[in-house]
C-alpha positions as CSV (number, residue, x, y, z in Angstrom):
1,X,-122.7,-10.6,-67.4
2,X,-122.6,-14.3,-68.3
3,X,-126.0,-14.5,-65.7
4,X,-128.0,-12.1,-67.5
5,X,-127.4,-12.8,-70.5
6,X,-128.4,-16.5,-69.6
7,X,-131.7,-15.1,-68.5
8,X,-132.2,-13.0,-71.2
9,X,-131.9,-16.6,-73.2
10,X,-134.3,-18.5,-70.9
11,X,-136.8,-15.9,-70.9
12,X,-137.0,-15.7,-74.5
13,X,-137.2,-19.8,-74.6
14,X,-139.8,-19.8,-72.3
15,X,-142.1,-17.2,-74.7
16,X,-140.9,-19.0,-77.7
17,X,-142.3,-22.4,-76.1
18,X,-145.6,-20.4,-75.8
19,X,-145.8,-18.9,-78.6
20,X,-144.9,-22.5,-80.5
21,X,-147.5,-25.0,-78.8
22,X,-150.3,-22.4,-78.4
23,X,-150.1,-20.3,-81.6
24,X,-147.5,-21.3,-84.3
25,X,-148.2,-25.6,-84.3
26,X,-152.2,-25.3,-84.3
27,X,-152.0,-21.9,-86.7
28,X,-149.7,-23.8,-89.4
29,X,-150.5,-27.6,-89.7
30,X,-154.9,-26.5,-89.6
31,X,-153.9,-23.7,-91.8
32,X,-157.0,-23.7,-94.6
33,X,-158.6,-26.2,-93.1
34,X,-161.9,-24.1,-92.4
35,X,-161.7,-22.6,-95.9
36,X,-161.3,-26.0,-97.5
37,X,-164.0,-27.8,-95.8
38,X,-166.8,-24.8,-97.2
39,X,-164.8,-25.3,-100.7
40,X,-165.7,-28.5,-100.6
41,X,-162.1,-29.6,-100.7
42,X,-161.9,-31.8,-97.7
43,X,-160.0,-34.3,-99.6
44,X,-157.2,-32.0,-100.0
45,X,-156.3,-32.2,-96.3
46,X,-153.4,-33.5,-95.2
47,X,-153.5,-36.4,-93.0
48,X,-151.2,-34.7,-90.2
49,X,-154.0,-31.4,-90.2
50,X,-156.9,-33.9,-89.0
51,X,-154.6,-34.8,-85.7
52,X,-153.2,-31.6,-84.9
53,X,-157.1,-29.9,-85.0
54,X,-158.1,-33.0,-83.2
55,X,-155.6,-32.5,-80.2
56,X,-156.0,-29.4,-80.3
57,X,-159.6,-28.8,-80.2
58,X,-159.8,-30.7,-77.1
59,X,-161.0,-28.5,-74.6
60,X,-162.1,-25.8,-76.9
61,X,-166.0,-25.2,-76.7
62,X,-168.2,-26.5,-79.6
63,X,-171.1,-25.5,-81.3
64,X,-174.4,-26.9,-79.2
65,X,-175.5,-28.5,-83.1
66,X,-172.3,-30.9,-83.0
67,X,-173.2,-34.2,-82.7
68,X,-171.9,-35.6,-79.3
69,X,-170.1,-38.3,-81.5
70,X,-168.8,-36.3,-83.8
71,X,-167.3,-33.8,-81.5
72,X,-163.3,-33.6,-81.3
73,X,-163.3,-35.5,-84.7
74,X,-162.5,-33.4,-87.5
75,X,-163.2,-36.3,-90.2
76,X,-166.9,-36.8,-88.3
77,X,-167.5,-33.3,-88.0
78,X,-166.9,-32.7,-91.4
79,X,-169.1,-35.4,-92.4
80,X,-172.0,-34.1,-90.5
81,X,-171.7,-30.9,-91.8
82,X,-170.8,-29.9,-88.2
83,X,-169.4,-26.2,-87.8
84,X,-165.6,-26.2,-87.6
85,X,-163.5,-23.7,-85.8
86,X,-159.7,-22.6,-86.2
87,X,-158.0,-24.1,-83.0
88,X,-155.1,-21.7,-81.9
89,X,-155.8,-20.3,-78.5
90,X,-158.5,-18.3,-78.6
91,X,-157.8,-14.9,-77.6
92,X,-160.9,-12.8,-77.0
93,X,-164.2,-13.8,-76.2
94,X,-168.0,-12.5,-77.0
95,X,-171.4,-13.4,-76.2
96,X,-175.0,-12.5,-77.0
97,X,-178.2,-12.8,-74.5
98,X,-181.7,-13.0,-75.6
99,X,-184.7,-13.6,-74.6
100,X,-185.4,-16.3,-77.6
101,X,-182.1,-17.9,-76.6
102,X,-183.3,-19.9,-73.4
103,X,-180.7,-19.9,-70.7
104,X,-181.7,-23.4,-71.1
105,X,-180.1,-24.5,-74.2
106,X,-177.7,-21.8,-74.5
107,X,-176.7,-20.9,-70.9
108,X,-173.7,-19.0,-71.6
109,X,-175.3,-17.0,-74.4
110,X,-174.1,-17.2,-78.1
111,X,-170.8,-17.6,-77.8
112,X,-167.9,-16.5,-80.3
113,X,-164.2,-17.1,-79.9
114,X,-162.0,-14.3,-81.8
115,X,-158.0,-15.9,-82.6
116,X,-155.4,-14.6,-84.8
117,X,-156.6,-16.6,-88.2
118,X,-160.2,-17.1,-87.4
119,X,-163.1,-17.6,-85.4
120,X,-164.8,-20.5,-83.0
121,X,-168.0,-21.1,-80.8
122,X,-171.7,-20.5,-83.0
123,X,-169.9,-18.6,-85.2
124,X,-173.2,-19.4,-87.9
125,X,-175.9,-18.1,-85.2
126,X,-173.9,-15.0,-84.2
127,X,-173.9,-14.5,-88.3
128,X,-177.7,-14.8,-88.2
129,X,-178.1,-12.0,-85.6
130,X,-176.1,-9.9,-87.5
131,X,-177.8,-10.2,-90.3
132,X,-181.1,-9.8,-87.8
133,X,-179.3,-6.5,-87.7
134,X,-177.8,-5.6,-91.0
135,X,-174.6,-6.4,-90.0
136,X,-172.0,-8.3,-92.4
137,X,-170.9,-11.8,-91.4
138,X,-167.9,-12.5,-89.3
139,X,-165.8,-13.6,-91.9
140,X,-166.1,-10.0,-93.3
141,X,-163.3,-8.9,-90.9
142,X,-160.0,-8.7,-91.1
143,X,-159.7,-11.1,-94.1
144,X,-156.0,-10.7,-94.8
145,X,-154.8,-10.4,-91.4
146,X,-156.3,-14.0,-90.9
147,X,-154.5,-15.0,-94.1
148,X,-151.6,-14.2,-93.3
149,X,-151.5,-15.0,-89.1
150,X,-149.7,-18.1,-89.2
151,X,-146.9,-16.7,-91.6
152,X,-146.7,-13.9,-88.9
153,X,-146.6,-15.8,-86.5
154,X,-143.5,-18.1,-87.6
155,X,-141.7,-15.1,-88.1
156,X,-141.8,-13.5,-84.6
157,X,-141.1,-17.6,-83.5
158,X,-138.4,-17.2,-86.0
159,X,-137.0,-14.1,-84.2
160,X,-137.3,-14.8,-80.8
161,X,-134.6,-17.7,-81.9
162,X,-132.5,-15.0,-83.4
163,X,-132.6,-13.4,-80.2
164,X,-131.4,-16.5,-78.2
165,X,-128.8,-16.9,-80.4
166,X,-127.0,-14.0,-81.5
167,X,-126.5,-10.5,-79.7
168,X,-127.3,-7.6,-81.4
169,X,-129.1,-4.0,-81.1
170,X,-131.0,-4.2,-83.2
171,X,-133.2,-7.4,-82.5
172,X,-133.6,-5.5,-79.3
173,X,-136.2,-3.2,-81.6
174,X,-137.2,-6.0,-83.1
175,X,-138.3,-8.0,-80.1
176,X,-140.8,-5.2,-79.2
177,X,-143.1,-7.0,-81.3
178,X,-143.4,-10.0,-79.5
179,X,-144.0,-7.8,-76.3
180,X,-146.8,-5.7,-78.0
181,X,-148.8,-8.8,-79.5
182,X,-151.9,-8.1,-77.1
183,X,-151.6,-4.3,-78.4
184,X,-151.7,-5.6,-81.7
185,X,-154.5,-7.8,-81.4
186,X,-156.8,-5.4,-79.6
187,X,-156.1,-2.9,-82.1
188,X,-157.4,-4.6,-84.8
189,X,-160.2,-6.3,-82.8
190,X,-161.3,-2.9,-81.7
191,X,-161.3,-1.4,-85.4
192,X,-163.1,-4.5,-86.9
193,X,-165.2,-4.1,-83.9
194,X,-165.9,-0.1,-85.6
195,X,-165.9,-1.0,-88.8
196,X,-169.2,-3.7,-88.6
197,X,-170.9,-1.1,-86.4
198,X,-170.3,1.4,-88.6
199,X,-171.2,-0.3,-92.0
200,X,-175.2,-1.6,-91.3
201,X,-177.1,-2.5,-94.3
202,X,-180.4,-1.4,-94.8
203,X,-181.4,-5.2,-95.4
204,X,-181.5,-5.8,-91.2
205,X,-184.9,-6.5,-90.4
206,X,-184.1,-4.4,-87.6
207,X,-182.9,-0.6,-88.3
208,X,-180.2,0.6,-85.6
209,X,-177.9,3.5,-86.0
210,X,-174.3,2.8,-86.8
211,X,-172.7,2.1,-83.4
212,X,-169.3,0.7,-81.5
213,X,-169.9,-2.6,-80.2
214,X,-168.5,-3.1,-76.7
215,X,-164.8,-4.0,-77.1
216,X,-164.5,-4.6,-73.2
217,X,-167.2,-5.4,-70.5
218,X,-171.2,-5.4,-70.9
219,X,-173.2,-3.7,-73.3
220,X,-176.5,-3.5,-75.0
221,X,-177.5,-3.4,-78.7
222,X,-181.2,-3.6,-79.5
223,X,-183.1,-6.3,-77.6
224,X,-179.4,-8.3,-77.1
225,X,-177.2,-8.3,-73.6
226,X,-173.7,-8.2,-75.0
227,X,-170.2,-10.1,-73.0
228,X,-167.0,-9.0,-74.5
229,X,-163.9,-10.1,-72.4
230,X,-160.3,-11.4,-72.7
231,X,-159.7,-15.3,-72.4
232,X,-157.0,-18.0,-72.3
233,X,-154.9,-17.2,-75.6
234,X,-155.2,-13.2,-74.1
235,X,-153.2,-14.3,-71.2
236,X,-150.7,-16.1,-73.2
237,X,-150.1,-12.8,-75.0
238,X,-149.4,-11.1,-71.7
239,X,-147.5,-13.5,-70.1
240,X,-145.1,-13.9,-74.1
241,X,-145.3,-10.4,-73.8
242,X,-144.2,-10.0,-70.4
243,X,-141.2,-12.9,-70.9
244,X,-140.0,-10.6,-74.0
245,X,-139.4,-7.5,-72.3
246,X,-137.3,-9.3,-69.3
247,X,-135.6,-10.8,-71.8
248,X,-135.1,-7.5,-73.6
249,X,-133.6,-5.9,-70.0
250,X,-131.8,-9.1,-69.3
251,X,-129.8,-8.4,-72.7
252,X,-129.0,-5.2,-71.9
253,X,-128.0,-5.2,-68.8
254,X,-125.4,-8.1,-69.9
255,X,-124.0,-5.6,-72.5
256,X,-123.5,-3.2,-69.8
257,X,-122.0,-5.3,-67.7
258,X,-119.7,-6.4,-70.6
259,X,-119.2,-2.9,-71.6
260,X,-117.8,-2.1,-67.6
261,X,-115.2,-4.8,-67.6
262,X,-113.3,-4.0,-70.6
């Protein structure tokens, strides 16, 4: 009993730990630092957000327009009017292909990076295609949800704690949310996905019919090659996901085992 229940406990640490350096730190201590910066608020930031978005955009692609000394250096970036980027793990990924986008400056497309409170990569250029389009802006989507990801996010940390701790039924039910996080994620993703095909403007200097842009794989839409797939923070998902339910069978096979020795 005392074995499973041990490795319910580790389990669950191990996902917490995920979810903590990859989601929780980066999503809380940048929180608002995107919105600010367009505010014009910069000086409201506190000191500890420019390091945690520094380390944490490290690896992370930037814009091609970022000045190579600005790049990695929130305080520079935001002085060259560089575009900024939430820097959570980015979960899905989506590029564009054109023919006036040379393979030669942009060899991996337009790239976009979709995370639970935001967006990174040329969020501004994909903006201007969609508005080639009469298609709303990116920042259009899922406005709350965005809002409202880091506070989310410390509450499912804030559970999965619970769960180590104490032994009850009930966070049993409750620790299915940490194991359907990619399920939530692509759900909204694909409705957002609907919603911007489905509400075209007549302003797009080119007319399309409202459509549903490729949530998974390859796709076309007008004279643009579309790339939609899962990357690193996806994989995170699974593997918290994954670490939550063996943590959720762990548990109750412990309780069993408790329940056949009395």
């Amino acid at each position: 009993m005392k074995s499973s229940l041990t490795k319910a406990r580790i389990f669950t640490l191990i996902a917490f730990g995920i979810l903590m350096y990859w989601f929780v730190i980066p999503a809380v201590f940048t929180h608002d630092v995107v919105e600010l910066v367009r505010a014009g608020k910069a000086d409201q930031i506190p000191e500890i957000s420019y390091k945690v978005w520094n380390y944490y955009q490290k690896g992370q692609y930037v814009s091609t327009t970022t000045p190579k000394e600005a790049v990695g250096d929130l305080k520079k970036m935001i002085e060259e009017d560089a575009e900024l980027s939430v820097v959570t793990a980015p979960i899905w990924y989506v590029a564009l292909e054109a023919p006036n986008y040379p393979k030669e400056s942009f060899p991996e497309g337009i790239p976009v990076y979709y995370h639970f409170d935001g967006f990174s990569g040329d969020v501004h250029e994909m903006n201007t295609i969609n508005h080639y389009i009469g298609m709303d802006p990116m920042e259009r989507g899922a406005p709350y949800l965005r809002a409202f990801a880091p506070y989310a996010l410390v509450l499912v940390a804030l559970l999965m704690v619970y769960y180590m701790l104490y032994d009850a039924k009930i966070l049993d039910l409750l620790m299915l949310i940490p194991v359907t996080l990619p399920v939530i994620f692509l759900g909204f993703y694909a409705y957002w996905l609907y919603w911007f095909g489905h509400h075209m403007h007549a302003w797009g200097a080119f007319k399309i019919k409202p459509f549903m842009p490729t949530v998974f794989g390859d796709g076309k839409v007008a004279q643009f090659t579309t790339h939609s797939y899962p990357t690193t923070g996806f994989w995170l998902l699974l593997a918290i996901s994954a670490l939550s339910l063996l943590a959720i069978i762990s548990k109750r096979k412990a309780r069993k085992l408790a329940a056949q020795e009395v």
